[in-house]
C-alpha angles and dihedrals in degrees: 000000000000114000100221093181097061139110100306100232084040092065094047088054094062099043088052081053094064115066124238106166111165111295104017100066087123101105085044098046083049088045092052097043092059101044091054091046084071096060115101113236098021127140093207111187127164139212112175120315088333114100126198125197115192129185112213102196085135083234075158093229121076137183133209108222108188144183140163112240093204128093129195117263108302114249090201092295098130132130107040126245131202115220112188108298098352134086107223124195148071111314093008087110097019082068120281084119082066104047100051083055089065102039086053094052093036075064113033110039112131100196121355116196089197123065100240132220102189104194124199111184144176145224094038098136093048128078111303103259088058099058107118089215082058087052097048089046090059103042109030100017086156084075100060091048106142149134096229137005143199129210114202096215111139119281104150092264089301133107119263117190125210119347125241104252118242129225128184120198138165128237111207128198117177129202143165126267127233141144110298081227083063107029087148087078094061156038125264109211096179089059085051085066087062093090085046094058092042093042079053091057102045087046115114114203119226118244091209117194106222113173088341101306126105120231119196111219120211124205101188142167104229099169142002124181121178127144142083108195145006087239097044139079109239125244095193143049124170125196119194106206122192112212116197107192141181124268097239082074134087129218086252099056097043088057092051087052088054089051100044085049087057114023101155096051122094098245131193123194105226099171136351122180115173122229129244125248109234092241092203090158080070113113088220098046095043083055104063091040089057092053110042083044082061097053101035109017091232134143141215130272137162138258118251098192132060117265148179089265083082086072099048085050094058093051085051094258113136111223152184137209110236128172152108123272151053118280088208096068096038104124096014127137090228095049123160150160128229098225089211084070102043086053082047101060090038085048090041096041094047096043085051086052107046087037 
């Protein structure tokens, strides 16, 4: 059983240890279930490999905390080390840090001022109709109802307001077969990508102000597959582009800039999600920020990267992002977790509230 009690980087130490990679969640999420089902005063429900603990003190303010409980496939990077003062290790960035924040509160607050919803969900890291946070939101909504919620992704132990929306598309080019020896008597579509390629290099990405923060856009490509055989000209060639854009836009638009970027390519939408606007003007939100500022000095910027924040803002919540951990090494092989900010956002989120 998880020992949620325990030393804070200890415990994220031991939920990095068992492995959650997308899909097989399962032995954490039943980890995490019992060990909340000893916690006095707990509402405990389960979907799926997603577990939801809620207080009911009828404090007539509540606040979603959330994290995803999967990681991206290990690279060796399992079990976890501690040298000197970082967590190494799979998840301890992407956001197991996080998530044993929460566990450890979930646990350990005295005397909370806020009703709490903790959320522990699956399926993050997977295609969007898969996210466990995005299940539950369709099919119990009733058990993400909040004022305000936090979302324990990395930031560095600072706040991070709104997330940049992600859209995948494909890029098609199509040829005519025929044998290598006599490539004259087709068409290469792999060598029709080539203007796509050049057109992605030469592409400048937009910095978009969006409630005064300033979101950096991305237009990559991210795959391309084309070819049948050593000895044949290819009909086919396929480019899988990645588009991060700001939250001002909708799914819709960023299609149409896509398409505006490359009018005369075959696309296919695989997979569209929209941002989420900081919403600093929010009572709730300017709040937090106030507090943690207090106890940190620190400021406000905003998320580069999609998250889960997207989905609070569709049910009306306004959300942050909140955790320990650098972005930039979410995902790395050489990921790792100063412990000093781990102990910061536990030490920021319970003084904000018990304040």
């Amino acid at each position: 059983m998880l020992d949620l009690t325990s030393d804070v980087v200890a415990l994220a130490a031991t939920i990095c240890d068992v492995p959650s990679v997308s899909g097989g969640e399962g032995p954490l999420a039943d980890a995490v279930e019992e060990a909340l089902r000893t916690v006095a005063g707990l509402e405990v429900l389960r979907d799926g490999d997603t577990v939801v603990a809620r207080t009911h003190q009828g404090l007539g303010r509540r606040v979603v905390v959330a994290g995803h409980l999967d990681t991206v496939p290990i690279q060796g990077n399992l079990p976890t080390r501690l040298v000197r003062d970082e967590l190494w290790g799979r998840g301890t960035v992407d956001m197991k840090g996080g998530v044993a924040v929460a566990l450890h509160l979930a646990a350990t607050l005295a005397a909370p001022t806020r009703d709490v919803t903790w959320v522990f969900y699956d399926h993050e890291e997977v295609e969007a109709e898969r996210n466990g946070l995005g299940r539950v939101a369709r099919t119990h909504p009733e058990w993400l109802a909040a004022d305000f919620a936090i979302l324990g992704e990395p930031t560095g132990a600072a706040i991070e307001g709104g997330c940049n929306g992600t859209l995948r598309v494909e890029l098609r080019t199509r040829g005519r077969t025929a044998h290598s020896a006599r490539a004259w008597r087709g068409v290469n579509a792999v060598h029709a990508a080539a203007p796509i390629l050049q057109r992605l290099s030469e592409y400048r990405p937009a910095a978009v102000e969006v409630d005064s923060l300033v979101y950096r856009e991305g237009l990559n490509a991210v795959a391309i597959r084309g070819g049948i055989a050593a000895n044949m000209i290819p009909d086919e060639c396929v480019v899988t582009l990645d588009y991060r854009f700001a939250p001002d836009a909708t799914v819709d638009q960023a299609i149409a800039h896509v398409r505006g970027v490359f009018p005369e390519f075959d696309l296919t939408v695989l997979d569209g999600s929209a941002g989420a606007r900081p919403g600093l003007d929010d009572p709730a939100v300017a709040d937090f920020v106030a507090a943690v500022a207090a106890l940190t000095g620190g400021g406000v910027a905003a998320k580069y990267g999609w998250t889960d924040v997207a989905r609070f803002a569709e049910l009306g919540i306004p959300a942050v992002n909140f955790g320990p951990g650098d972005a930039l090494l979410a995902h790395a092989d050489d990921e790792r977790c100063p412990t000093s900010q781990i102990r910061a956002c536990a030490d920021a989120l319970r003084a904000w509230l018990e304040r």
